[in-house]
FILO-661210 format. One line per 10 residues: number of its first residue (from 1); for each residue x, y, z of N, C-alpha, C. Coordinates in nm, 2 decimals. Example, Ala and Ser with C-alpha at 12.3 -4.5 7.8 and 13.67 -1.06 7.14 Angstrom:
1> 1.32 -0.57 0.78 1.23 -0.45 0.78 1.32 -0.33 0.78; 1.28 -0.22 0.71 1.37 -0.11 0.71 1.29 0.00 0.79
END
This chain:
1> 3.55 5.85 3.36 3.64 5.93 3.44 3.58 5.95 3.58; 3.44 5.99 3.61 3.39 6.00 3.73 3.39 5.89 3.80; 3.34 5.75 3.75 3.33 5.63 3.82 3.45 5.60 3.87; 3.63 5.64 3.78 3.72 5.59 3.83 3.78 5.68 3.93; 3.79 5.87 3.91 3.79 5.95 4.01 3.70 5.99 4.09; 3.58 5.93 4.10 3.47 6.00 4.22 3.52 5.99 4.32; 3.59 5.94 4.42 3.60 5.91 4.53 3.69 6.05 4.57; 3.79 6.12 4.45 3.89 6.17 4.48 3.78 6.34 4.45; 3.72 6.34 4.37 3.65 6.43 4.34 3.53 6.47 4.40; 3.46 6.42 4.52 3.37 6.47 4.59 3.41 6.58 4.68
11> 3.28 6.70 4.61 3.30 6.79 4.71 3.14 6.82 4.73; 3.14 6.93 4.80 3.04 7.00 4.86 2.95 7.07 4.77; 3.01 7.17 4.63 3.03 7.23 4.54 3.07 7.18 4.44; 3.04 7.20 4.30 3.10 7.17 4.19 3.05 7.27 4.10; 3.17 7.37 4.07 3.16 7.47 3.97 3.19 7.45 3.84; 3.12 7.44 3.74 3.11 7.39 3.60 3.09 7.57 3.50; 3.20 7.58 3.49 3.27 7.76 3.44 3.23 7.78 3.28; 3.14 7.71 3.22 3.08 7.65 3.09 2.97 7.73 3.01; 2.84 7.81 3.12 2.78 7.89 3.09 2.83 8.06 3.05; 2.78 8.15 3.12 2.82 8.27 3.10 2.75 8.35 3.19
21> 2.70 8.49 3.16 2.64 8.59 3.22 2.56 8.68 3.16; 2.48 8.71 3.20 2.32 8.77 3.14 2.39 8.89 3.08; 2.46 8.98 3.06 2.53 9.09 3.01 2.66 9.11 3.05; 2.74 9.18 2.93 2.87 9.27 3.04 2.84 9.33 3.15; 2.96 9.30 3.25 2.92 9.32 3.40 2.82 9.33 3.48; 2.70 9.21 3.45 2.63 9.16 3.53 2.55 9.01 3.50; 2.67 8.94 3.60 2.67 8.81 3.58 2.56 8.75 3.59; 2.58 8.59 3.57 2.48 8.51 3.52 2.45 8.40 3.63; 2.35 8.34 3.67 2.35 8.21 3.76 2.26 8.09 3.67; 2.31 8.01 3.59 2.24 7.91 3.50 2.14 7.82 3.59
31> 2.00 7.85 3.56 1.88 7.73 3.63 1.83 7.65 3.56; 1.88 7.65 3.41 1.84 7.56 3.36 1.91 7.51 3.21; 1.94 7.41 3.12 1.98 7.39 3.02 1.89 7.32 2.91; 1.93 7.33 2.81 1.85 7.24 2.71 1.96 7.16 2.68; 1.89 7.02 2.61 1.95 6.87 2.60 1.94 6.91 2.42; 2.03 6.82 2.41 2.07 6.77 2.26 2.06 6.67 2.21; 1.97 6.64 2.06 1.97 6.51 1.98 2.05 6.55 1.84; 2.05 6.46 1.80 2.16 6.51 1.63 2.14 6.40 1.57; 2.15 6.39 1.40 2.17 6.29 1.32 2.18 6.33 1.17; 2.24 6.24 1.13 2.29 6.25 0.97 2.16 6.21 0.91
41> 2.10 6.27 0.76 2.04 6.22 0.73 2.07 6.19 0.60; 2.04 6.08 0.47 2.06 6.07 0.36 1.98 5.99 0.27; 1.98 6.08 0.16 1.85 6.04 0.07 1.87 6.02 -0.08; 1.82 5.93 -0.17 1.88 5.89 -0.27 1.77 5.86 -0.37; 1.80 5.89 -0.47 1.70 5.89 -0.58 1.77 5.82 -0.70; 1.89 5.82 -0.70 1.94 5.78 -0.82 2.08 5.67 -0.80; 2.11 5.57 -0.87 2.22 5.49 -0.89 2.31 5.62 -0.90; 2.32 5.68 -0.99 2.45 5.75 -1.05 2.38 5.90 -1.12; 2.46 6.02 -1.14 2.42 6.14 -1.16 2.37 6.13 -1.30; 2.24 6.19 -1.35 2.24 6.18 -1.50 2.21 6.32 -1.56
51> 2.21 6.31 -1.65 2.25 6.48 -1.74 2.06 6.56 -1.70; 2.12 6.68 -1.63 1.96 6.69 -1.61 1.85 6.77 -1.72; 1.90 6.79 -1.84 1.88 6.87 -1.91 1.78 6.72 -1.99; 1.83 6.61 -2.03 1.77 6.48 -2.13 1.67 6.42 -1.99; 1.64 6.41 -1.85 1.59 6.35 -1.77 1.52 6.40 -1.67; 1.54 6.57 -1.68 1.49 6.67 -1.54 1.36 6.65 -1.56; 1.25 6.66 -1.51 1.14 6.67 -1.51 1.01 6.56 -1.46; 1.05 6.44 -1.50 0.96 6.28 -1.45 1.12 6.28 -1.29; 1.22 6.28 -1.35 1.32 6.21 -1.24 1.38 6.31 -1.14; 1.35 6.30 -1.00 1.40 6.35 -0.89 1.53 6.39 -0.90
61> 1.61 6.46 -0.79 1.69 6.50 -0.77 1.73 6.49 -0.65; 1.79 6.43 -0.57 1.84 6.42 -0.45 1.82 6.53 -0.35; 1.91 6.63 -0.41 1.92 6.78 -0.32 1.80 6.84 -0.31; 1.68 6.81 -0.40 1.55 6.89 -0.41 1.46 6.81 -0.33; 1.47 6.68 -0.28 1.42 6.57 -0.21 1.44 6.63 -0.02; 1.61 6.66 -0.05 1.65 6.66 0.08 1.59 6.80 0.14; 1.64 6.92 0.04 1.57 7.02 0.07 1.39 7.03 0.12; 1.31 6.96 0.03 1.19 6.96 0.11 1.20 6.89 0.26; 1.24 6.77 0.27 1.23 6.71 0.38 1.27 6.79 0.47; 1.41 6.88 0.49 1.43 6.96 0.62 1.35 7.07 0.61
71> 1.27 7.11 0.51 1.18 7.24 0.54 1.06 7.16 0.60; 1.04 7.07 0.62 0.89 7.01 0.70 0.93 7.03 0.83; 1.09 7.02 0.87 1.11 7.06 1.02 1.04 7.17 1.12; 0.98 7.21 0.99 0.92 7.36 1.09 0.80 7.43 1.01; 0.68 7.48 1.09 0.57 7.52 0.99 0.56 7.64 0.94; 0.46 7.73 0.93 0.47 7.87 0.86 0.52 7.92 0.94; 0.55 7.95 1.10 0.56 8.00 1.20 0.73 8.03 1.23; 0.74 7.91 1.15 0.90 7.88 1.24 0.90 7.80 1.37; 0.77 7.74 1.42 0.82 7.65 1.52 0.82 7.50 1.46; 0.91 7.42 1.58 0.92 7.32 1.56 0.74 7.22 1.48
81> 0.80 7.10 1.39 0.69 7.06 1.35 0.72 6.86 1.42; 0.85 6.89 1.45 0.84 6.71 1.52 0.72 6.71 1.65; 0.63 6.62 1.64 0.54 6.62 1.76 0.63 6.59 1.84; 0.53 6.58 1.93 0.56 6.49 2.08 0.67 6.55 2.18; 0.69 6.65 2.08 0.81 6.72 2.21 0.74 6.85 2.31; 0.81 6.81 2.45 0.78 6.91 2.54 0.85 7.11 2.52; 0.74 7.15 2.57 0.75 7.31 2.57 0.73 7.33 2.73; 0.74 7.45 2.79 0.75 7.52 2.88 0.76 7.66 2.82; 0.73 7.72 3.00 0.75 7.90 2.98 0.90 7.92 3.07; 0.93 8.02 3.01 1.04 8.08 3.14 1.03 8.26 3.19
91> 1.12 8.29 3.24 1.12 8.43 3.30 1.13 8.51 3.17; 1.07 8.60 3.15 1.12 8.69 3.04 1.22 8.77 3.04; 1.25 8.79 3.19 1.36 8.93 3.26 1.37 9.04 3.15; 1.45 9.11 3.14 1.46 9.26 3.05 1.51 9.23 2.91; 1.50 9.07 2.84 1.56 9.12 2.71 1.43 9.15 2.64; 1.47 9.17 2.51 1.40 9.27 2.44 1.45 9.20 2.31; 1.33 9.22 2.16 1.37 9.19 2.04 1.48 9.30 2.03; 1.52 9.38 2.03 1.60 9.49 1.99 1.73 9.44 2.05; 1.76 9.41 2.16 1.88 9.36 2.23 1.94 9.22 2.14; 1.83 9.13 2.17 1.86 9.02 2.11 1.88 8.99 1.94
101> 1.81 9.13 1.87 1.91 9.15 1.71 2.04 9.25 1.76; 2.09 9.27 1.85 2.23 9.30 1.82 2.27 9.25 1.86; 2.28 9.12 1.98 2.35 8.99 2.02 2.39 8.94 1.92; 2.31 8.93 1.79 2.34 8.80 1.71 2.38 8.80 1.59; 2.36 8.96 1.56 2.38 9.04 1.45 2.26 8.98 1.34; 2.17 9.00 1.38 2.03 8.96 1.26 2.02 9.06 1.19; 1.97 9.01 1.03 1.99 9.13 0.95 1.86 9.16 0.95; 1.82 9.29 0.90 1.69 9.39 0.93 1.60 9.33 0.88; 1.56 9.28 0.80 1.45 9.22 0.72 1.41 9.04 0.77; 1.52 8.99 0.87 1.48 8.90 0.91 1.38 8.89 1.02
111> 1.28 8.84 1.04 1.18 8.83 1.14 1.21 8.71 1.21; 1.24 8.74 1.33 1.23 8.62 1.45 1.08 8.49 1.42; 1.09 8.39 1.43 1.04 8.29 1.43 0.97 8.22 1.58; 0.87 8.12 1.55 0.86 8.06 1.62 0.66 8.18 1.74; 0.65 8.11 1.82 0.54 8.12 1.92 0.60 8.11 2.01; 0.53 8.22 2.15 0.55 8.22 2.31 0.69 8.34 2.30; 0.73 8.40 2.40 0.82 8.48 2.47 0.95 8.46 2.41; 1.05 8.55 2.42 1.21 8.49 2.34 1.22 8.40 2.45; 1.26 8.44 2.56 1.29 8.34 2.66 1.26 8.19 2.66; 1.13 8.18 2.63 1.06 8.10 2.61 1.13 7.99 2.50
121> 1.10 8.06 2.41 1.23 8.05 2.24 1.33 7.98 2.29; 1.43 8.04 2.35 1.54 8.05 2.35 1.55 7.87 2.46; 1.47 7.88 2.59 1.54 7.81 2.66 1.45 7.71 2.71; 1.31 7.71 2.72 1.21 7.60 2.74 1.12 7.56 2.61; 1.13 7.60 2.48 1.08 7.50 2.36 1.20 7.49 2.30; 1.15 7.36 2.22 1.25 7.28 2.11 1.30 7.39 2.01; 1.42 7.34 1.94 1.49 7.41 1.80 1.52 7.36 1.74; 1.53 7.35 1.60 1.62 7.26 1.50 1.70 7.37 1.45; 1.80 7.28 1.41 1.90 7.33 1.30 1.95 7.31 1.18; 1.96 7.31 1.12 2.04 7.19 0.98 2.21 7.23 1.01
131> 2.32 7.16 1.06 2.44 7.20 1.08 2.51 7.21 0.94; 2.50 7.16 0.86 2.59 7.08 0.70 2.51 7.03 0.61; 2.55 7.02 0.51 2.51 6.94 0.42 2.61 6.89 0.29; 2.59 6.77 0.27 2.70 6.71 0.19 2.62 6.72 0.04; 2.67 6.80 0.00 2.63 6.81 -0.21 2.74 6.87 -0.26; 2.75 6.85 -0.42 2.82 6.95 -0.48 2.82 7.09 -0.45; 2.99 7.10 -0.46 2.99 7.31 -0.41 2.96 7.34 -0.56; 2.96 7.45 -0.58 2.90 7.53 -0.70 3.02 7.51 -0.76; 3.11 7.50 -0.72 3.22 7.54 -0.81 3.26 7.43 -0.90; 3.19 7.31 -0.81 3.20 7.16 -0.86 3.08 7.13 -0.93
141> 2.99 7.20 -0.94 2.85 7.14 -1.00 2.84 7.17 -1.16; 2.78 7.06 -1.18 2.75 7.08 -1.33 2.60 7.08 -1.40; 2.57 7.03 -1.51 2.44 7.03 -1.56 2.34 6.85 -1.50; 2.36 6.82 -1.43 2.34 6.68 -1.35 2.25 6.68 -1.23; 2.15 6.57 -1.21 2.05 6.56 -1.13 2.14 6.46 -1.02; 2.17 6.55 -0.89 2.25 6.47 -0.79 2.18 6.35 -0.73; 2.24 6.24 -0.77 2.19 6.11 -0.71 2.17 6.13 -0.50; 2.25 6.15 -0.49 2.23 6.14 -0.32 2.30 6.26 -0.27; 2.23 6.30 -0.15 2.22 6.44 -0.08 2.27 6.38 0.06; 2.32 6.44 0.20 2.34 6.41 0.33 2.29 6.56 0.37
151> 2.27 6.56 0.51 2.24 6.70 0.63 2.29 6.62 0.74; 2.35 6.71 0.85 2.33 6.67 0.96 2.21 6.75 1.04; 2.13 6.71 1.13 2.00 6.78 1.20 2.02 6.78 1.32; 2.06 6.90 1.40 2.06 6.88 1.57 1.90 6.97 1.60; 1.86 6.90 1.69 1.74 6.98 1.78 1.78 7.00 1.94; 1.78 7.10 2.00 1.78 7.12 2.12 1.66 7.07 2.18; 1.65 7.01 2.32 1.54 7.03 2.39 1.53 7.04 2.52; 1.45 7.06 2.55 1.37 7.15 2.71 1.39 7.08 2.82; 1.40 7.13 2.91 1.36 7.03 3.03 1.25 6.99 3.08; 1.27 6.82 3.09 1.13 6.80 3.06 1.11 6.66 2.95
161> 1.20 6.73 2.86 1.21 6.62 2.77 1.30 6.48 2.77; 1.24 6.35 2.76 1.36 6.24 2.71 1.39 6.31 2.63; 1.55 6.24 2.64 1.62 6.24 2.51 1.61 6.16 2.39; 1.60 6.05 2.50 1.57 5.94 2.37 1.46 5.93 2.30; 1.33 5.98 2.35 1.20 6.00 2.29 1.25 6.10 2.18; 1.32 6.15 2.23 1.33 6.31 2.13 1.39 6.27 2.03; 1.49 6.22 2.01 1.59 6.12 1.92 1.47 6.07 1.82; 1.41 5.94 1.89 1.34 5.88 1.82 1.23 5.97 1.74; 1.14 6.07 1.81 1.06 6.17 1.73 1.14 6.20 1.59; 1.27 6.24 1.62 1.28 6.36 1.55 1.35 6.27 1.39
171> 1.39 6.15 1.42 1.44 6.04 1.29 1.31 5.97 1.24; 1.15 5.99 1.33 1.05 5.91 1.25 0.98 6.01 1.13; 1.03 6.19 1.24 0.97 6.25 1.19 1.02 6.29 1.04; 1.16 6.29 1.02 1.24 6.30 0.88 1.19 6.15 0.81; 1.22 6.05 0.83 1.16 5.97 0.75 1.01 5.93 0.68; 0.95 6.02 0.75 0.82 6.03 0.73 0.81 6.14 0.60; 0.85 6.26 0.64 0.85 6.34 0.53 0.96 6.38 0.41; 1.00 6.26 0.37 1.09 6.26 0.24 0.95 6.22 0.13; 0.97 6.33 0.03 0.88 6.30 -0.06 0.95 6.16 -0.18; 0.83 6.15 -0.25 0.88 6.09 -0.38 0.92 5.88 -0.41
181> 0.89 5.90 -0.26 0.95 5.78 -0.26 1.10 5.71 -0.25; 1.21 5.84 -0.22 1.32 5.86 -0.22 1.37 5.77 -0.12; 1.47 5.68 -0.13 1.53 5.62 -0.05 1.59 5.71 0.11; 1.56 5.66 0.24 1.67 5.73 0.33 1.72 5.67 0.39; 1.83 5.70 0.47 1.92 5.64 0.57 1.87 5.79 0.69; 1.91 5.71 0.82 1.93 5.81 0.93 1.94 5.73 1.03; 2.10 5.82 1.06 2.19 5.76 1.14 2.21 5.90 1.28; 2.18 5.78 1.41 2.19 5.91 1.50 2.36 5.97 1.54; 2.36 6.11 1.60 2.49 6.11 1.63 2.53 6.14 1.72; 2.44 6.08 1.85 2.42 6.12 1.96 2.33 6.25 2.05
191> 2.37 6.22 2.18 2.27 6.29 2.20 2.31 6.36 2.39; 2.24 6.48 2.41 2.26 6.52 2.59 2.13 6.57 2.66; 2.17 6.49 2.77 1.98 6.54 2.86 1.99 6.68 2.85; 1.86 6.72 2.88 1.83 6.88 2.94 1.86 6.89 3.10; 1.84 6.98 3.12 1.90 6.98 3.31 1.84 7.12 3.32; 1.78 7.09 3.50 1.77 7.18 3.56 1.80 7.19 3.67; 1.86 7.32 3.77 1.93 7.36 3.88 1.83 7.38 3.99; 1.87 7.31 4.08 1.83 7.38 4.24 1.90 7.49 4.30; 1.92 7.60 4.26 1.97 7.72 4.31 1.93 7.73 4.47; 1.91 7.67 4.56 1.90 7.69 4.70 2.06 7.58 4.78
201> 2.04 7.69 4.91 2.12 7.64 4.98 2.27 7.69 5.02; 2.36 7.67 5.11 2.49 7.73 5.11 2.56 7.77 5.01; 2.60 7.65 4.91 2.67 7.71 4.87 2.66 7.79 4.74; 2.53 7.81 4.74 2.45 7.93 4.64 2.46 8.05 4.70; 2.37 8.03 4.81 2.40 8.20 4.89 2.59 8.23 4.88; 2.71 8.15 4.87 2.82 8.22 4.88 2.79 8.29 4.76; 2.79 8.21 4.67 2.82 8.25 4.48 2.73 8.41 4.49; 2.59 8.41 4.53 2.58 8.54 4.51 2.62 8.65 4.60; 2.65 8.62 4.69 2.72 8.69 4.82 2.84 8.75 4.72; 2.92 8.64 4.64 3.02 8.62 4.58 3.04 8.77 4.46
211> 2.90 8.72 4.39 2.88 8.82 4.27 2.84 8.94 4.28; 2.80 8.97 4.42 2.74 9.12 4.44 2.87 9.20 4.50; 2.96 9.13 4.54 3.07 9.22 4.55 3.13 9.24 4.46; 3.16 9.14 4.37 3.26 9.15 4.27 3.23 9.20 4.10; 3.06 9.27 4.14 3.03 9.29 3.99 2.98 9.41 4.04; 2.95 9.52 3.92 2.85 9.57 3.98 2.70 9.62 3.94; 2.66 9.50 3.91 2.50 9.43 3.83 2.51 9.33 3.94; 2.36 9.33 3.97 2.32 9.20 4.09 2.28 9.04 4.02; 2.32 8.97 3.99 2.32 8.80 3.97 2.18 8.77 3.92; 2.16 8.74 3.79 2.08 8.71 3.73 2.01 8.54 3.68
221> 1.90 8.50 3.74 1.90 8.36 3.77 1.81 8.37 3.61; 1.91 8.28 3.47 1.89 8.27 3.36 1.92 8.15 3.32; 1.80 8.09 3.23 1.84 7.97 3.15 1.96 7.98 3.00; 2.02 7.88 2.96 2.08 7.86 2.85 2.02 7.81 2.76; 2.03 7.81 2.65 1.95 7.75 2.53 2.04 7.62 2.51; 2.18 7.65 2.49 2.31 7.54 2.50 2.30 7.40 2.59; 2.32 7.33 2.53 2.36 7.18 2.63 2.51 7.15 2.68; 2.49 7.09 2.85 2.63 7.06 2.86 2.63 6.93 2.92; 2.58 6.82 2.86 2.54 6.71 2.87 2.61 6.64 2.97; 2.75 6.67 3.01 2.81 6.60 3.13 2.76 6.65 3.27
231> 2.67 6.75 3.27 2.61 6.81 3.39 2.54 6.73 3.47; 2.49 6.63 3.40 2.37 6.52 3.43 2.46 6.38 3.55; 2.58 6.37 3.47 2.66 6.32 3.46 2.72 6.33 3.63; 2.76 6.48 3.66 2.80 6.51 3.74 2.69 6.52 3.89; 2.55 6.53 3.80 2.49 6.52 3.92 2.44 6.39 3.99; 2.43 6.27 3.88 2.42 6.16 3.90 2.54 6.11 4.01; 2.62 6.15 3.98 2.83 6.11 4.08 2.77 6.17 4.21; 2.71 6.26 4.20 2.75 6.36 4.32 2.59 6.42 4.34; 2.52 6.36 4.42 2.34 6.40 4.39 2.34 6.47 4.55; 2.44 6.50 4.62 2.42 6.59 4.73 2.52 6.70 4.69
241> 2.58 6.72 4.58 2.67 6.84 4.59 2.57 6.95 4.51; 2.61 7.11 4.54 2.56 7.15 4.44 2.64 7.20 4.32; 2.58 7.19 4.22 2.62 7.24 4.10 2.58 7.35 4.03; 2.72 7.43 4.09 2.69 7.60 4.00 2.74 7.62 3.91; 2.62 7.63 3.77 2.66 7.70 3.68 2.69 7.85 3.64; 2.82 7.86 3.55 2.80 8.00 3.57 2.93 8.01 3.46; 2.98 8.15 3.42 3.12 8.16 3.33 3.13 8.32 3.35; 3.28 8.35 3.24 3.26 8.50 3.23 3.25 8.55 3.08; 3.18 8.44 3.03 3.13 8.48 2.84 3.02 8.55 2.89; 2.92 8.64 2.72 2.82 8.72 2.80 2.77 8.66 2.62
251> 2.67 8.75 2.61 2.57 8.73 2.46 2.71 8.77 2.35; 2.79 8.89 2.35 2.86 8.90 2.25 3.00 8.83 2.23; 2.99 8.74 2.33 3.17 8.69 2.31 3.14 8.60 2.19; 3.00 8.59 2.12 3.03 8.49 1.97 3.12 8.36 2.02; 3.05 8.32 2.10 3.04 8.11 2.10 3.01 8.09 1.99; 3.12 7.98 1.91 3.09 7.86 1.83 3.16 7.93 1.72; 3.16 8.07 1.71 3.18 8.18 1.57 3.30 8.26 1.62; 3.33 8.32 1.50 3.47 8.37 1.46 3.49 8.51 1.59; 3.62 8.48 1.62 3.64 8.61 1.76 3.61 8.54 1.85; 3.56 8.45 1.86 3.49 8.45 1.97 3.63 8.50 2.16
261> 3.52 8.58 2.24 3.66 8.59 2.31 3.55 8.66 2.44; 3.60 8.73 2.55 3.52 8.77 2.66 3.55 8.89 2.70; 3.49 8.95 2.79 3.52 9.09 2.81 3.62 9.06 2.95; 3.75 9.13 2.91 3.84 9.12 2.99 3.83 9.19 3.15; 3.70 9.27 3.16 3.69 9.32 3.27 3.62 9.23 3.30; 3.51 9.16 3.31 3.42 9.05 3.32 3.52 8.92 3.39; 3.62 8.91 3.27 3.71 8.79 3.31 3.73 8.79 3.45; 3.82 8.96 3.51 3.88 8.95 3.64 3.79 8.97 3.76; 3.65 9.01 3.71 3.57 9.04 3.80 3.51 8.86 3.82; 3.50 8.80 3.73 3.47 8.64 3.74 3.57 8.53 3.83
271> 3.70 8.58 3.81 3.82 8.53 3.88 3.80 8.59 4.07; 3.74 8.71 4.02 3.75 8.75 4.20 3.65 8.68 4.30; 3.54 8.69 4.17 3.41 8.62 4.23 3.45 8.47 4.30; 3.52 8.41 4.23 3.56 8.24 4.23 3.63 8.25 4.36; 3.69 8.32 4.41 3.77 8.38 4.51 3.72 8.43 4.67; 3.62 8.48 4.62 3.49 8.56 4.74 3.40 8.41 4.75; 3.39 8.33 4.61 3.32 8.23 4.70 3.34 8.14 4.78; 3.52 8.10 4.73 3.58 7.98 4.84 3.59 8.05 4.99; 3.60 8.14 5.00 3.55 8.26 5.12 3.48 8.20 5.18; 3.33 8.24 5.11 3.25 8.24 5.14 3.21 8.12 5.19
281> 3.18 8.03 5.11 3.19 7.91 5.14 3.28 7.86 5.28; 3.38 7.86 5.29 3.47 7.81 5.41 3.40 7.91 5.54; 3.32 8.01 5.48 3.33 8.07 5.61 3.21 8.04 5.71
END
């Protein structure tokens, strides 16, 4: 799409409305993102399911294979266990463990994970996830040792990082730790760079020029933990324009999860801002 409309699409500015803002009514200026790797993984112990009750014990089980292998993803700590991946520090600004369990709704007994600052956490070291997993639902299961197991695995990463290095780490690192001798497949499912922003220059001074009228919290220069992999994309098309990130979601609009939605005063104060900066800008 860029290679066939760039010509038509060059500007000065390119606002990418994709991020969000450091709280209700006090917006956000994105300096930096984390990149994305993903991949299916699957593991097999058995031709066909057999009764686990006459065979449990000498013979594996798929799901109990797969399950260790994604717990090697991470040590006592909770941080990442694939080497070779890059970390960094970032700003810590005013969040707080307290803020960040009612962003996410963490239940009381869970303890945050991982080494270094949330910030830190959150937007300059690596993450895994397990997205899925393909096994019998309970409602479907019976007394049988499941021949083959699937997960999908996304890791975020930092800036800083290849992607493709990260890719490759992170499929030598699962195939390495399947116990038992268990057969695996792993298949990647793509992937997006990390990126980071040069917040200098014109048409930055509008945007905050922009947000100090139209909010009333002063502009907060914050990383995302999230990837928006065409950003890279856009700056490669356009490596003299600048690219401001920014939105009018905040920590509670619940991305990715149910409700998800924004704070409607936020919205019109983000609409005016967009408004004060073509202003600004032209002026």
């Amino acid at each position: 799409f860029l290679a066939r409309y760039g010509d038509q699409l060059k500007a000065d500015a390119v606002v990418l409305a994709d991020s969000g803002n450091w709280r209700t009514g006090q917006p956000g200026i994105t300096i930096s993102l984390r990149g994305i790797v993903a991949c299916d993984i699957e593991v097999r112990t058995l031709d066909h399911a057999v009764h686990s009750g006459e065979f449990g014990g000498p013979v594996p089980d798929a799901l109990t294979v797969l399950a260790k292998t994604l717990a090697s993803l991470h040590d006592e700590k909770g941080n990442v266990a694939v080497k070779g991946i890059a970390t960094g520090t970032a700003d810590p600004l005013d969040l707080t463990e307290e803020e960040l369990r009612k962003q996410t709704g963490l239940r009381p007994s869970v303890r945050l994970i991982g080494d270094g600052g949330i910030t830190d956490r959150m937007w300059m070291r690596p993450s895994i996830s397990v997205l899925g997993i393909d096994a019998p639902k309970l409602t479907e299961s019976t007394n049988q040792l499941v021949p083959s197991a699937k997960a999908r695995v996304s890791m975020r990463i930092p800036p800083g990082q290849d992607h493709e290095a990260a890719m490759q780490a992170l499929i030598d690192h699962l195939r390495s730790h399947v116990p038992w001798g268990a057969e695996v497949k792993v298949e990647p499912r793509g992937a997006g760079r990390p990126y980071r922003v040069k917040t200098e220059g014109k048409a930055y001074d509008a945007l905050r020029a922009a947000f100090k009228e139209a909010f009333p919290n002063p502009a907060v220069e914050m990383g995302q933990g999230g990837s928006i992999p065409f950003v890279f994309d856009f700056a490669k098309a356009f490596p003299n324009a600048a690219l401001l990130l920014t939105g009018a979601s905040d920590p509670f609009s619940n991305a990715h999860s149910e409700d998800e939605s924004v704070d409607l005063g936020d919205l019109e104060r983000s609409v005016l801002a967009e408004a004060l900066f073509l202003q600004n800008l032209a002026g």
